[in-house]
N, C-alpha and C positions, 0 to 999 in steps of 0.2 A: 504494500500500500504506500504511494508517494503522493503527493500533491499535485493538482494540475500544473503539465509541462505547457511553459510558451515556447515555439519553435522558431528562430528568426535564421534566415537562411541570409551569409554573404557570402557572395560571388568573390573571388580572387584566384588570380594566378600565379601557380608555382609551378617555376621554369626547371625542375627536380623531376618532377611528376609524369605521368603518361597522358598527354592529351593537358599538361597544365593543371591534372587533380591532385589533391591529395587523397590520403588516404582515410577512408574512415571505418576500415574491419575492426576495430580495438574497441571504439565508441559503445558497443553494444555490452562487450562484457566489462564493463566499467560497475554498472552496477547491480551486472549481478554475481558476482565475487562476495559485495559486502552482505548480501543477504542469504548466500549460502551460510556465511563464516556465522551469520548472527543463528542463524537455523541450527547449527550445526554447537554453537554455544547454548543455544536456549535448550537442546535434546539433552545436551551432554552435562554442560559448566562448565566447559574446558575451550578455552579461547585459541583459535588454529588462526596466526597470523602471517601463514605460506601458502601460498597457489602451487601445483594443483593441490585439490582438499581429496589426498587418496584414501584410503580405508587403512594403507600403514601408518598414513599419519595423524590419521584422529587414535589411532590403538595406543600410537606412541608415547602422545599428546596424556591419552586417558589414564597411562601407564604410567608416566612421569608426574601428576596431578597426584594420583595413590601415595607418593612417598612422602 
């Protein structure tokens, strides 16, 4: 659940890019990293502040939390 997004779109060119774009593959998982990590906090209590969120290392995470 987030708040309504405003979308404002500028035009520019970067002379780097293919066609003058950049790039925007990353933009998407920006934020959904932080609501795994809170999902993954809220199941467990155990705070995972490394991507990827694999299953050795929430065990690790849960296992080093125990001591």
């Amino acid at each position: 659940e987030i708040p309504e997004l405003d979308t404002i779109l500028v035009q520019t060119y970067e002379p780097t890019g293919p066609f003058g774009a950049k790039a925007i593959a990353e933009i998407p998982m920006d934020g959904m990293a932080p609501a795994i990590a809170s999902a993954i906090f809220d199941a467990t209590g155990v705070r995972i502040r490394e991507i990827p969120f694999t299953p050795e290392r929430v065990w690790r995470a849960l296992k080093s939390e125990k001591k």
